[in-house]
C-alpha positions in Angstrom: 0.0 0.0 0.0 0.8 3.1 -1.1 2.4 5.6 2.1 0.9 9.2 2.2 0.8 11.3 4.7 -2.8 11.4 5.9 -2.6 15.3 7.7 -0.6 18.0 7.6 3.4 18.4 6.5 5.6 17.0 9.3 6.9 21.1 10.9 7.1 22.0 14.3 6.2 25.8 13.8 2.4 26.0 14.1 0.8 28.7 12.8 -2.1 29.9 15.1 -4.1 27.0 15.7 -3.3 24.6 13.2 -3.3 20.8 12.2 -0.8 19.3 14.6 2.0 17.3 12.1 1.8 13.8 11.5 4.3 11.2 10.7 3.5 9.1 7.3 0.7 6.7 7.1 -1.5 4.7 4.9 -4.1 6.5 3.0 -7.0 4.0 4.6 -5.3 3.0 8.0 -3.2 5.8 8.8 -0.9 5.1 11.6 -2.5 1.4 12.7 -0.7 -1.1 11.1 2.6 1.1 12.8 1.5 1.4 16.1 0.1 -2.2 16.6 2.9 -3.7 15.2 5.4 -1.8 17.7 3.6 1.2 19.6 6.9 1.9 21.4 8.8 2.3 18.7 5.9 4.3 17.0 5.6 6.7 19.7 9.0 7.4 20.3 9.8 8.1 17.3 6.8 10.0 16.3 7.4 12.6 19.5 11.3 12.7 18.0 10.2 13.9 14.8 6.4 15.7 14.8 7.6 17.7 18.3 5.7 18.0 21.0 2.2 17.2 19.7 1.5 14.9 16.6 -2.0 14.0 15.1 -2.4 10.4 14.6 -5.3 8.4 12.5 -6.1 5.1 13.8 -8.8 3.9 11.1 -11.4 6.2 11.7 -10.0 7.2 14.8 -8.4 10.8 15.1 -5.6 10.8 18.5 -3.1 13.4 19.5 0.2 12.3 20.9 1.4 14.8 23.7 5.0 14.6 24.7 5.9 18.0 26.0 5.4 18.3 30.0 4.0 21.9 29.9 1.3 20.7 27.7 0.6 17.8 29.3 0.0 19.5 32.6 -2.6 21.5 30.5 -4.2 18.5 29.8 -4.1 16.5 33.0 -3.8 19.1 35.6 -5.6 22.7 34.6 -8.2 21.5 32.4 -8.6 18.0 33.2 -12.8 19.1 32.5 -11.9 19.5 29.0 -10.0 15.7 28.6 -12.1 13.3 29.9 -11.5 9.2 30.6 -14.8 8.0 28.5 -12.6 6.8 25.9 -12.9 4.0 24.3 -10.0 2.0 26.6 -12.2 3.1 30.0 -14.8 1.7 28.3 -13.0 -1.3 27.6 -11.6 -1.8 31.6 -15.2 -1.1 32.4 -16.3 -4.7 31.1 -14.2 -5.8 34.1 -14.1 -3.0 36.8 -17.9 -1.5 36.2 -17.8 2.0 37.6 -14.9 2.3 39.5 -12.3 5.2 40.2 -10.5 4.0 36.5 -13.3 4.3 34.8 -15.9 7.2 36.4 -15.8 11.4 36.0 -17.0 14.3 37.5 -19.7 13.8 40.8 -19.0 9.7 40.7 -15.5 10.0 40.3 -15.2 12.4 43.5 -17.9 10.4 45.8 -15.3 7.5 45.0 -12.2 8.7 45.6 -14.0 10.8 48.8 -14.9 7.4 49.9 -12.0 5.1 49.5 -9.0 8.2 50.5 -9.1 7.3 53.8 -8.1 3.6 53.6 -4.9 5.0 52.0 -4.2 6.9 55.7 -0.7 6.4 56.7 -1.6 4.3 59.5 -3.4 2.2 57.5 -0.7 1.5 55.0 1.9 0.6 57.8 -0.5 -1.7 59.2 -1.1 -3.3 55.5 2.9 -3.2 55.2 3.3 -5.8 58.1 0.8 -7.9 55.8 3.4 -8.0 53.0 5.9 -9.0 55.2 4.4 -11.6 56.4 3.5 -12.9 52.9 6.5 -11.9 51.3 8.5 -13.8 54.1 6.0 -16.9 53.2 7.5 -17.0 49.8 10.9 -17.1 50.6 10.5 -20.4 51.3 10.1 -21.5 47.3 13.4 -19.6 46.3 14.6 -20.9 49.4 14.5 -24.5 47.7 15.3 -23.2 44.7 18.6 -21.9 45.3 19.4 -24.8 47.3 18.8 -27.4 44.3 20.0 -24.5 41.5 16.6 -24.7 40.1 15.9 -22.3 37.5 12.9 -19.9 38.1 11.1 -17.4 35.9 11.5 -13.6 36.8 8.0 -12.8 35.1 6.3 -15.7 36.8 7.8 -15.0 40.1 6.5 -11.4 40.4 3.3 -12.2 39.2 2.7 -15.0 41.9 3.8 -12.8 44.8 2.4 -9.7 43.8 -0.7 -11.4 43.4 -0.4 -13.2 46.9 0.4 -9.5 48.4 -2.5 -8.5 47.0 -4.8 -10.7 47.5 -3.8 -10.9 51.1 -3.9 -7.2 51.6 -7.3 -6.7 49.8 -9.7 -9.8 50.9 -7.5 -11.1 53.9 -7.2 -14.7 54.5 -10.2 -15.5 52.9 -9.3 -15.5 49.7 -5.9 -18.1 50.8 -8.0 -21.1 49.5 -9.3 -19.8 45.8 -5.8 -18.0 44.8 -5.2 -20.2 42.2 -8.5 -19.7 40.5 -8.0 -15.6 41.1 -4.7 -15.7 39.5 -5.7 -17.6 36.7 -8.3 -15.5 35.6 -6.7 -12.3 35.3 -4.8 -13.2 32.6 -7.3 -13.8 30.4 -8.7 -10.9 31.7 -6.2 -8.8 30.7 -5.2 -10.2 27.1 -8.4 -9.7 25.7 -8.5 -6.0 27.4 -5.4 -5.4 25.9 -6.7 -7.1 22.8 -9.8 -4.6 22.3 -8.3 -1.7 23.8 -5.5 -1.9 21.2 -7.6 -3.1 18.2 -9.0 -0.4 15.7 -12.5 -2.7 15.3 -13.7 -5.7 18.0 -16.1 -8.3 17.5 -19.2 -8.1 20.0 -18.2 -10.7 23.2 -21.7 -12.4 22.7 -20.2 -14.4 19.6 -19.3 -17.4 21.2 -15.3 -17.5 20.1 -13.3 -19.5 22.7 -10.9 -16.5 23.7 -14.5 -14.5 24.1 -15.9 -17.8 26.4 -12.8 -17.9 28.5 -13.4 -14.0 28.9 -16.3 -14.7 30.3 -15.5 -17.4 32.7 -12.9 -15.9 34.2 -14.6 -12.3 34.6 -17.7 -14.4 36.3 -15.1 -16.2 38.3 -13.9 -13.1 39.8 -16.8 -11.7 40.5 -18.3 -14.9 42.0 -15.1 -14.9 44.1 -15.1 -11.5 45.5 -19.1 -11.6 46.0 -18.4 -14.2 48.7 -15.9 -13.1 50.3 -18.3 -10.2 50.9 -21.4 -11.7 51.4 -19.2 -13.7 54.3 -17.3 -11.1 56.4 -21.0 -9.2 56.2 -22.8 -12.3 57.6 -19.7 -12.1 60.1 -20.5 -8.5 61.1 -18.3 -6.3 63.4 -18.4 -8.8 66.0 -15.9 -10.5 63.8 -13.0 -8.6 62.3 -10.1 -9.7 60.8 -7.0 -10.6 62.7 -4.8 -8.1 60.3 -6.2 -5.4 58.4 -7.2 -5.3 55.0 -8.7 -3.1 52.6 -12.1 -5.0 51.9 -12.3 -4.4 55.9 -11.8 -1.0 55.8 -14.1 -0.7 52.3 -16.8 -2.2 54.4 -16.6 0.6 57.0 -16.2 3.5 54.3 -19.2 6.1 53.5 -20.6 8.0 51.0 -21.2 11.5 51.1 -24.1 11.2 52.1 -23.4 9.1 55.1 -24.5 6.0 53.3 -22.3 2.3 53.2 -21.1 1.3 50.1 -23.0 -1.2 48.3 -22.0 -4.8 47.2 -21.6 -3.9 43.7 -19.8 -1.0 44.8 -17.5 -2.8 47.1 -17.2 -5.4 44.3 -16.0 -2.4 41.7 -13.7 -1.3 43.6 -12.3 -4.5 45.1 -12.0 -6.1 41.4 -9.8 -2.4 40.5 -7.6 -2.4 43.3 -6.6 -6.3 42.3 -6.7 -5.7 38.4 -4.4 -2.2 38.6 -2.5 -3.0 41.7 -1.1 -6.7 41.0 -0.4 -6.1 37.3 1.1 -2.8 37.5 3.4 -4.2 40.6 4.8 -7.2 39.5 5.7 -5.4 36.0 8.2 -2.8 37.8 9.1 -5.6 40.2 10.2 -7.5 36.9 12.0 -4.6 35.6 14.2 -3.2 38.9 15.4 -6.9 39.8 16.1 -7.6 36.0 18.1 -4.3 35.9 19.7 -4.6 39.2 21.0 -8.3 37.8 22.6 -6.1 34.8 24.2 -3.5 37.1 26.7 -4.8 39.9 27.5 -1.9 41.3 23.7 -0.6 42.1 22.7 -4.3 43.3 25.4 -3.6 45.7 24.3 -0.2 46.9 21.6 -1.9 47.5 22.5 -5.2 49.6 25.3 -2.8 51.7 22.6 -0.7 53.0 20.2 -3.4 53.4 23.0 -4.9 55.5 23.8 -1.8 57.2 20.7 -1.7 57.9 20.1 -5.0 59.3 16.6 -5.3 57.3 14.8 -8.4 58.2 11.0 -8.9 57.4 11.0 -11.2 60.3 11.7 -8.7 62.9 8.6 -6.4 64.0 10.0 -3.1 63.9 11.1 -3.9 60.2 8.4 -2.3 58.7 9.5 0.9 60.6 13.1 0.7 58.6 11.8 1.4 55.1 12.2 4.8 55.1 15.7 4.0 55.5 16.0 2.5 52.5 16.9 5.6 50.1 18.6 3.3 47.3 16.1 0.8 46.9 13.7 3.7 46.8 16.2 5.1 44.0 16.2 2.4 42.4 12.4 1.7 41.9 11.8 6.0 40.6 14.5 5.0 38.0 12.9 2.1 37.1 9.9 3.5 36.8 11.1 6.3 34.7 12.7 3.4 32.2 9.9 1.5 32.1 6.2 2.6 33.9 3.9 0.0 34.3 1.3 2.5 33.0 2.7 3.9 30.0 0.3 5.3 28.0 -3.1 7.5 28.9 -5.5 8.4 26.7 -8.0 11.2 27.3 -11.1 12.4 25.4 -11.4 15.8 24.0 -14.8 17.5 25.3 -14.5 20.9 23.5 -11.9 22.1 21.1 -8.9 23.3 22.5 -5.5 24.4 21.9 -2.3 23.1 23.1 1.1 24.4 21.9 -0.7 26.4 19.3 -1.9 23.3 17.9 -5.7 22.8 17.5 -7.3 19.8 19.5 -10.7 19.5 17.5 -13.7 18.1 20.0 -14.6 14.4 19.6 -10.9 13.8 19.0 -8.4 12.0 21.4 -5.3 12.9 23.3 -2.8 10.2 24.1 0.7 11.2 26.5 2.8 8.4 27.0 5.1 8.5 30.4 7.5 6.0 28.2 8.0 8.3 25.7 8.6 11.6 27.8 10.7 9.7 30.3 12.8 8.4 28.0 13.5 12.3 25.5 17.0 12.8 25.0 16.9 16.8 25.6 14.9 15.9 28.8 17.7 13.1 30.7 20.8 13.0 30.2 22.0 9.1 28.5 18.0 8.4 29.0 18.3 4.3 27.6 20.4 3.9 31.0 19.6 2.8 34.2 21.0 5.1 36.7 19.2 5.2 40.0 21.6 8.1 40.9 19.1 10.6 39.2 16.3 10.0 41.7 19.6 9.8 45.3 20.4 13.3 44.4 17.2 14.9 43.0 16.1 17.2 45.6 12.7 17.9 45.5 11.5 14.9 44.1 11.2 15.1 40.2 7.7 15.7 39.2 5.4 15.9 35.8 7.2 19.6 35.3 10.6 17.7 35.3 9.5 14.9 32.4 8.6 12.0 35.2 4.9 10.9 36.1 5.2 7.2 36.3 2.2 7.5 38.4 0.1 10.0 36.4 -0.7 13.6 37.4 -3.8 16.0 38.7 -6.9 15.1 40.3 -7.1 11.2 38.6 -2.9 11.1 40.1 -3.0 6.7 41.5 -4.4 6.5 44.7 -2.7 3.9 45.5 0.8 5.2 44.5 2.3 4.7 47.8 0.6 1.1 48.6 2.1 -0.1 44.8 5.8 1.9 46.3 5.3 0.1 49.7 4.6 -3.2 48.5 7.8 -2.9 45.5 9.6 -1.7 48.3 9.1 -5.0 50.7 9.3 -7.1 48.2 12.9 -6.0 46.9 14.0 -5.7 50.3 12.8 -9.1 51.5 14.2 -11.1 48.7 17.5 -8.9 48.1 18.6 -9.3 51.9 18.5 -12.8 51.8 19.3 -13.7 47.7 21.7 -12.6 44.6 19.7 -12.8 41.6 21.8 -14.0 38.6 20.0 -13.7 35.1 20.7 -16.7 32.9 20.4 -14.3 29.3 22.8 -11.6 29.4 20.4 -9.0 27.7 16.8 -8.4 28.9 14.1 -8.8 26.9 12.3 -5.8 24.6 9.4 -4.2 26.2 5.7 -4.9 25.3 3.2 -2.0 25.3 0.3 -4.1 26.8 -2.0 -3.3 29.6 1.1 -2.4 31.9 4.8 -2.7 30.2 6.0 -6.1 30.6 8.9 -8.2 29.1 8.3 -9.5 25.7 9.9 -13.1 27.0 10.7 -15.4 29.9 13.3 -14.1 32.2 15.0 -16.9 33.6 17.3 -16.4 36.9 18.7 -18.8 39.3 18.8 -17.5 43.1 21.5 -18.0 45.7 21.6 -17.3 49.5 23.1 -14.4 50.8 22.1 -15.0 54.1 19.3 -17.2 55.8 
């Protein structure tokens, strides 16, 4: 097929609201066949040579790629009215998460977030931290063995499963310790066919009975089924019978609306089935990344392990939740990683009225699209920007924020809410495993990125563990 370009000559000197410039396409698809074949690569190299906003045709489908910080706080932070989340991949998560704080705006969104802030209190999270110690302690027991018999375990895999367990844990307590298994293996499926839709220019309806759209199904009634349960049981259990640990389905069941009012099951259900489906993915993804870059770096793996030694971290001891402030390079570590790769690397936002950015004109009914990868990673922005070097975030005082180029975790009012239970957890997790374990990758170079839900490896990561102390 013939390429064209589908818009405007590529420039970066807009005259007064103009057609943002867009890289060369296909006369019927556009950009599509380039960005699902590598939307990375796409992006990247799209912000490198349109500037700092680009107009992109998916099919049908007009989107605006905006790399520039300045602009991006325009659209995320003062007028965040104006660029909504009813896009068409909210409306995709919604098949799983219903109206939840992913998916809602305006007077939902806020009764939401109003309700579910407080289980986010510091004293809440600390509490929820001894959870993941205990769990993440649990675990050592399988690399434990592993290192012991030279067994060969699977980075990607080994994340997944303890991210999921911390999660689990932490959301529905010990009741959901029996039907793990079936939890974990749902999401996913879950997630693929998200990923598959949300990606996709044009999706056949989920009612034709295709096996990947069945499975879909199971596993979304499986979760549901699951968490409905679990609710309908610590309700029958009442006050009278709280959990030994806290947990955040124990503290959901105690949250109110603005008007005074407790949540309802299918509310409690929403948000339960969100925290699990944007807290375990997005987790084990950077948990992936930092150990599979500290494996490539000797000298930051043994920041790391001398000040976890100095010290004297141990999950087993009780006070050892208090010593994670302490831990500035494993904290260094995970903001660099982040920057490198962010579990949530592209956001997409629909355009209410018509607007203009940079001098470029955002027509209504159009899309905007800003992709943390791509900003975090823009030459003029970080210096040597392809390499890890957690040194960026030990000397960066204040913290780097969306007006430096770095917003792993989003920015404005919609900002994670969870941002510092996802640190947390990371954090204990790293700890835990790096005080006791060297991590030695068995494939010198780590595999390429995929732009899925979160950013994940494109392969198996294969490591072998040894002790470093028991």
């Amino acid at each position: 097929m013939k390429r064209v370009s589908p818009d405007a000559p590529d420039r970066h000197d807009p005259p007064a609201a103009g057609r943002a410039p867009s890289p060369p396409g296909t006369r019927v698809l556009g950009h599509a066949r380039a960005f699902q074949r590598d939307p990375l690569g796409f992006l990247l190299t799209t912000a490198q040579t349109c500037g700092p906003v680009a107009r992109l045709k998916l099919g049908p489908l007009t989107y605006h790629l905006v790399s520039d910080p300045t602009l991006i706080a325009e659209v995320l932070q003062v007028r965040p009215s104006n660029y909504l989340r009813d896009t068409r991949s909210s409306r995709r998560v919604r098949m799983v998460t219903g109206e939840s704080l992913l998916t809602s705006e305006g007077t939902a969104w806020r009764q939401q977030r109003q309700a579910v802030q407080p289980i986010f209190h510091h004293r809440n999270l600390m509490d929820l931290g001894r959870t993941m110690l205990t769990v993440v302690d649990q675990a050592c027991v399988g690399w434990e063995r592993a290192a012991a018999t030279g067994a060969t375990l699977d980075l990607v895999t080994e994340m997944s499963r303890l991210s999921f367990a911390v999660a689990g844990r932490c959301l529905l307590g010990a009741e959901v310790q029996g039907r793990v298994g079936e939890v974990e293996a749902a999401f996913p499926v879950l997630l693929d066919e998200l990923f598959r839709r949300t990606s996709g220019v044009a999706n056949l309806p989920l009612w034709l009975p295709l096996p990947r759209h069945l499975a879909f199904r199971r596993s979304l009634a499986a979760i549901h089924r699951i968490v409905a349960d679990i609710i309908a049981d610590r309700r029958r259990a009442g006050a009278g019978s709280r959990p030994a640990t806290v947990d955040l389905l124990g503290l959901l069941l105690q949250a109110r609306t603005e008007q005074g009012a407790l949540l309802s099951d299918e509310d409690l259900r929403n948000h339960v089935v969100t925290f699990l489906l944007a807290g375990h993915e997005t987790t084990a993804s950077a948990l992936t990344w930092a150990f599979a870059l500290l494996a490539t770096a000797p000298a930051e793996l043994e920041h790391v392990q001398t000040e976890l030694d100095r010290v004297a971290f141990d999950a087993r001891e009780t006070g050892a939740i208090e010593t994670l402030p302490q831990l500035e390079q494993i904290s260094a570590v995970l903001q660099e990683t982040l920057r490198l790769y962010p579990s949530i690397w592209i956001v997409e936002r629909r355009v209410v009225e018509t607007d203009d950015l940079g001098g470029w004109r955002i027509p209504a009914g159009s899309a905007v699209v800003v992709a943390p990868y791509v900003v975090h990673r823009q030459l003029g922005r970080w210096d040597q920007p392809e390499v890890f070097c957690p040194a960026r975030f030990r000397t960066s005082e204040p913290p780097l924020l969306l007006r430096d180029g770095y917003f792993p975790f989003g920015a404005g009012p919609h900002t994670c809410i969870g941002q510092h239970f996802a640190l947390m957890e990371a954090k204990v997790i790293l700890a835990t495993l790096l005080s006791r374990f060297r991590v030695t990758l068995l494939e010198g170079a780590l595999p390429a990125p995929v732009g899925g839900i979160t950013l994940r490896p494109s392969a198996a990561v294969p490591i072998r563990v040894e002790r470093r102390r028991s």
